[in-house]
N, C-alpha and C positions, 0 to 999 in steps of 0.2 A: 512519851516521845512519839513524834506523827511521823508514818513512813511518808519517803514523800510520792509523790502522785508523778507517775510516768507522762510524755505528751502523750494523746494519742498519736494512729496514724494520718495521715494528711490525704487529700487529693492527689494532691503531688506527688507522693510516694505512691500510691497505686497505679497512677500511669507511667511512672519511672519503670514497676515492677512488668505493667503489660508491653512498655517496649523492649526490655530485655528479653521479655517473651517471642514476640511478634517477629525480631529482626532474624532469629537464624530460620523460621519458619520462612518469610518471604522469601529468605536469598536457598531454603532448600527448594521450593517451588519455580522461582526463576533461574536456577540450576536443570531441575528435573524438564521446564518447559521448551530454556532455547539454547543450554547448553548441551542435553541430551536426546533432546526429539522427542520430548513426552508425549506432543500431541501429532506426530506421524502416527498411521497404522501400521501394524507388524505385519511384513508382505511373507506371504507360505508360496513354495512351488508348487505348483499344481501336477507336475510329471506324476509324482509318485501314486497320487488317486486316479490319472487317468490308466497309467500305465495299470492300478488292479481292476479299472473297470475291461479293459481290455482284455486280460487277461483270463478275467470270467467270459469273455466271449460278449459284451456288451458293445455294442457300435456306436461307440463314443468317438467324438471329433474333436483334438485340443485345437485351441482358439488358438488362429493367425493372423496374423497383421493388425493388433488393437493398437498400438504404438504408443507413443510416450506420454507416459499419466494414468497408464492404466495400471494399478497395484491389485495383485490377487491375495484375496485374507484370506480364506479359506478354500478348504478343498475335499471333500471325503466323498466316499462310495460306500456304498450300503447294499447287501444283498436283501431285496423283499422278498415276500411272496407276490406272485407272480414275472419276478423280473429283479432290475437292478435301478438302482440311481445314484448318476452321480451331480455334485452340487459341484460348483465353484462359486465363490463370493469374491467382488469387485467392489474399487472403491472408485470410481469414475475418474477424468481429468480433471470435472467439473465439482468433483466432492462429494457426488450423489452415491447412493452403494445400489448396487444390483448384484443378482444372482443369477449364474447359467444352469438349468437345472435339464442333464439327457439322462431319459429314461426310458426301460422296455417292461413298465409296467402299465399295466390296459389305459390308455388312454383317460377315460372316463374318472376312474376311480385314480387316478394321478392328477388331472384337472381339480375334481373336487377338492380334494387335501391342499393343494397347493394353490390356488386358486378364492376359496370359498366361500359361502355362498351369497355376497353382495357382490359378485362377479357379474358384469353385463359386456358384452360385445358391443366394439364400439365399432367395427367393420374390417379391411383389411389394411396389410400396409405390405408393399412389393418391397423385398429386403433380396439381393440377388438375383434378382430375377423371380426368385419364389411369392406368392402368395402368406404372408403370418397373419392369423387373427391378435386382433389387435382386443385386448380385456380392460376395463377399470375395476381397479382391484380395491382394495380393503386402505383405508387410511392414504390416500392419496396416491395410490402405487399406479404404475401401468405394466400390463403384461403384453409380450409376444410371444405366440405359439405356433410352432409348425409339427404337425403329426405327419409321417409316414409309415410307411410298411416294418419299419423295424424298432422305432424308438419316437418318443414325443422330447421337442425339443421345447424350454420354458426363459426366456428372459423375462424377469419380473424386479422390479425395484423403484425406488426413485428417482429419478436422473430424465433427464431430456428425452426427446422423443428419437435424436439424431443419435445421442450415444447409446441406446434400447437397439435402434438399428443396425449401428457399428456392432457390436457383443453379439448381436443377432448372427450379420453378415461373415462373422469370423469364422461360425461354424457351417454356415448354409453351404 
């Protein structure tokens, strides 16, 4: 007696099986995208890092008047040797992300780190009245810097030259 011979599988069955697959994938992803905000950035206060930079005696300045569109990501303070730094991370009106970075570590050796060494001066830019050297940075970045008697101040990111200025002029 002959067993009998099963069909095989078909085409057709295997793309039946990849859209039974595919469909709750799509609809968790366009869930996750514009049902949820998957692709907002997660905005942080900045208070609580300026207020420890403060706090160590660092002459930090929270940023005023950047207005609508400006979302801060991040925020932290760090005690070094020779000083303090504190960072805040921005995601521009424009999309772009930059960083404010005030610190009262030596000038020099906070430049190089942050900075690096295909850093060139591309001359200045008057941000409030003040004088900022104006940097081309590492992978398309631009930086502004203004050094004084108690802290070096660092806007550095991608973003326009106008909103590098605005983030600049918040703290100036």
């Amino acid at each position: 007696m002959e067993t009998p011979v099963k069909p095989g599988r078909t085409p057709r069955d295997m793309a039946l099986s990849l859209v039974v697959l595919l469909v709750p994938v799509v609809l968790l992803v366009v869930a996750y995208r514009y049902v949820q905000g998957g692709d907002r950035p997660v905005v942080v206060d900045p208070a609580p890092a300026i207020a420890q930079a403060q706090a160590r005696g660092v002459p930090v300045t929270a940023p005023i008047g950047l207005g609508e569109g400006w979302l801060s990501t991040a925020a932290t303070y760090r005690d070094e040797s020779g000083g303090g730094t504190l960072r805040i991370g921005y995601v521009t009106p424009d999309g772009g992300g930059v960083q404010l970075i005030q610190s009262t570590m030596p000038a020099d050796d906070l430049l190089a780190r942050e900075l690096g060494r295909e850093a060139r001066s591309t001359g200045t830019v008057p941000v409030e009245g003040q004088p900022w050297q104006r940097y081309a940075v590492r992978a398309g970045e631009t930086a502004l810097i203004r050094t004084d008697n108690t802290r070096t101040l660092i806007v550095i990111g991608h973003a326009s030259d106008e909103e590098l200025t605005t983030l600049a002029g918040s703290v100036a």
